[in-house]
N, C-alpha and C positions, 0 to 999 in steps of 0.2 A: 457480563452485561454489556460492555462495551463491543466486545465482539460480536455476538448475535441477539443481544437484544431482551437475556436472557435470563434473570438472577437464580440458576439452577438448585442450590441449595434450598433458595426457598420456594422456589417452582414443585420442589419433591420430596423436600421435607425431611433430606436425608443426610448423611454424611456428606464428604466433599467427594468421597470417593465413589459412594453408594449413587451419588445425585450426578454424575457425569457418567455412571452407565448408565443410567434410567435417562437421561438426555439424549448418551448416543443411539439407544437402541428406538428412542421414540423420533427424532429428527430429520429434519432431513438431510438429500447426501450432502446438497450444500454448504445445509449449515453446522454439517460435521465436518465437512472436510475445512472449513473456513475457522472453527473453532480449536484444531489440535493445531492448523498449522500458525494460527496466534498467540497458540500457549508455545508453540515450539520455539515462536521468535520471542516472546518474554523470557521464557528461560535461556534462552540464548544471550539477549543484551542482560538479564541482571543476574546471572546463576553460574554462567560457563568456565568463566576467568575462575571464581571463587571455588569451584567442584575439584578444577583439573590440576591448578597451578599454586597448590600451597607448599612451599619446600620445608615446613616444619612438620609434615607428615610422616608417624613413624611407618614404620614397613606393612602391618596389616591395612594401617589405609589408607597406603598407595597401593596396594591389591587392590582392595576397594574402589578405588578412584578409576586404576585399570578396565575394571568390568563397567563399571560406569561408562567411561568413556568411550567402550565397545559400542554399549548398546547405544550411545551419542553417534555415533558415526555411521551406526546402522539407519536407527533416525534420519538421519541427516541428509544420506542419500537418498529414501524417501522422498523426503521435504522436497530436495532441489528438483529429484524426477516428476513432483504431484506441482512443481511452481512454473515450469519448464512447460508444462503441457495445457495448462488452464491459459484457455484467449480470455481477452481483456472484459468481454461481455458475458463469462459464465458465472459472474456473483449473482446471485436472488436478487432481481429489482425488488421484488419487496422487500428482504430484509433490509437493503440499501434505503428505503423509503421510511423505514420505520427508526435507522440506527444513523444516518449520515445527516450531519448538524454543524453545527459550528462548531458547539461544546467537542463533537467527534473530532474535527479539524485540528481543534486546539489538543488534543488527547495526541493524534496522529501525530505529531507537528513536534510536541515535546520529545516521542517516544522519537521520532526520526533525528533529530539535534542532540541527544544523546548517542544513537548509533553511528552516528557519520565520526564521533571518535571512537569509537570501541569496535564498530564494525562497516567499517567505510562502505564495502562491498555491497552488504546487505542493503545499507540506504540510499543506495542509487535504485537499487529493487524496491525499496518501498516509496520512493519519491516517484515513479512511477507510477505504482498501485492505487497513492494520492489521488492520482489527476484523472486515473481511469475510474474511478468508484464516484467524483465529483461529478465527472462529466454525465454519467449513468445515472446518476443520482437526479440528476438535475431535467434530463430528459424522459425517464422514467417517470417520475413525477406529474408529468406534462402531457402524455402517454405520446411524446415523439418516438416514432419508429426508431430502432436501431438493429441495424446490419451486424451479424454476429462476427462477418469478415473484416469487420474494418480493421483499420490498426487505430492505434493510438492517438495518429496525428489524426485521421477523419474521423473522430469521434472528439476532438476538442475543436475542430471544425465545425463540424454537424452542433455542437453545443453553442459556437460561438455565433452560429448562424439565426441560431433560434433565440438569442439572447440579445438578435440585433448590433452586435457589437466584432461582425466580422471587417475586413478590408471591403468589402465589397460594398457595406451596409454606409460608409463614409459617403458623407455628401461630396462630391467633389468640386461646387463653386464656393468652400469654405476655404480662408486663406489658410488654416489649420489643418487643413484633408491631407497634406504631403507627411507631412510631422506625425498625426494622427495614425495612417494608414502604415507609416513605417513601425510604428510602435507596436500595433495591433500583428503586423507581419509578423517581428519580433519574437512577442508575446506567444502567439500559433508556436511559431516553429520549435517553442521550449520540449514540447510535448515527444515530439520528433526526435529530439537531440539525445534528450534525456534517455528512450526506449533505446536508441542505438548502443548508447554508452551501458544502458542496464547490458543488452545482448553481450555485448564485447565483456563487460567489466563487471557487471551486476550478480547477482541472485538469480536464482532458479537456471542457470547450465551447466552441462558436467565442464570440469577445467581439467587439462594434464597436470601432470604432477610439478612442471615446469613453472607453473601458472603464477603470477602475483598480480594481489588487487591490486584497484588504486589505492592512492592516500588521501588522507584525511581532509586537503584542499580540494581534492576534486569532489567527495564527497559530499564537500560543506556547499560548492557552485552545484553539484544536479540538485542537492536538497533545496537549497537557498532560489534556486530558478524555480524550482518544482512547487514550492511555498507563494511565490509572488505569482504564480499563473491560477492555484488553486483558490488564495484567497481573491485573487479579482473574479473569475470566474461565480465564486460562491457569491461574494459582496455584489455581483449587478444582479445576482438570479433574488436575491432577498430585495434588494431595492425596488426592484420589477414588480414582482410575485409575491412577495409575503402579506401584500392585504387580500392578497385572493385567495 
């Protein structure tokens, strides 16, 4: 439900299993390919540690674990290749319109404060995802155009423009305009920083086998940046907008 909007089970009336092929096969590609690779990161932060790494396991299920963990890895490369290649405007503005909330935010927000210690990497990749679904969310809504090439940084741009609350939108005979404007700068540039460090450090790219994330403090700064841009972002478009 959280993911696409959708409480499948009771959509179809059928098993868990029965009602997720009758999902996939009716849905769209979006909101299939956005729904496996949700359940991919769920069982990632609450399943993964617990499947692979029990050393009280006698020897048929560590075989067991073994095959498991095969097909985790086969998964896995998937995920990073189908995370790698998705630009930042290919989620369904509608499903975005129907599913992206506060209540969503607060959902988002837990599940990333959890992975910044279990899986640092991942939540620099999903503190990004944050700010790009927000910003979409919030223009879509509004039916402001958006540019399928932008990056990240001119799409919280483009949102901060339209929400009035750019550098540029600063009165400048205000003796607060300097204070003001460097903040708002600031603020902008979270977006920016954040994507680079996903590129370099984050989710969705192949790594060499050499590779190590970061840790759990860097983590905690893209998430903790990535949280303070999304909820001001969100908080002036409900302040604005939400008697309209």
């Amino acid at each position: 439900m959280a993911s696409v909007g959708i409480a499948i089970c009771e959509e179809y009336n059928m098993s868990k299993v029965k009602s997720l092929v009758a999902f996939l096969s009716n849905a769209s590609e979006e909101n299939v390919q956005k729904l496996m690779l949700d359940m991919f990161d769920y069982y990632e932060i609450n399943f993964e540690n617990e499947q692979f790494h029990n050393v009280f396991d006698d020897d048929a299920r560590k075989r067991e674990k073994a095959i498991l963990k095969n097909h985790y890895n086969i998964c896995k490369a998937v995920v990073d290749r189908i995370k790698g290649s998705v630009s930042p405007n290919s989620v369904s503005g509608e499903h975005l319109k129907e599913v992206f909330s506060s209540e969503y935010i607060s959902k988002h927000i837990e599940m990333m404060l959890k992975m910044q210690l279990e899986n640092p990497t991942e939540a620099i990749g999903k503190a990004k995802e944050l700010i790009e679904s927000c910003c979409k969310t919030i223009l879509e809504k509004n039916n402001q155009a958006i540019d399928k090439n932008w990056t990240v940084s001119q799409l919280v741009r483009n949102t901060m423009e339209f929400l009035g609350i750019h550098t540029d939108n600063v009165d400048p005979n205000t003796s607060e305009a300097g204070t003001i404007k460097a903040i708002l700068g600031n603020l902008s540039a979270i977006a920016g920083n954040i994507a680079e460090l996903r590129n370099a450090y984050g989710s969705g790219h192949g790594k060499s086998a050499t590779y190590k994330g970061l840790t759990v403090r860097h983590a905690k700064l893209a998430v903790g940046s990535g949280i303070t841009l999304v909820q001001y972002l969100w908080d002036t478009y409900e302040w604005k907008y939400s008697n309209k």
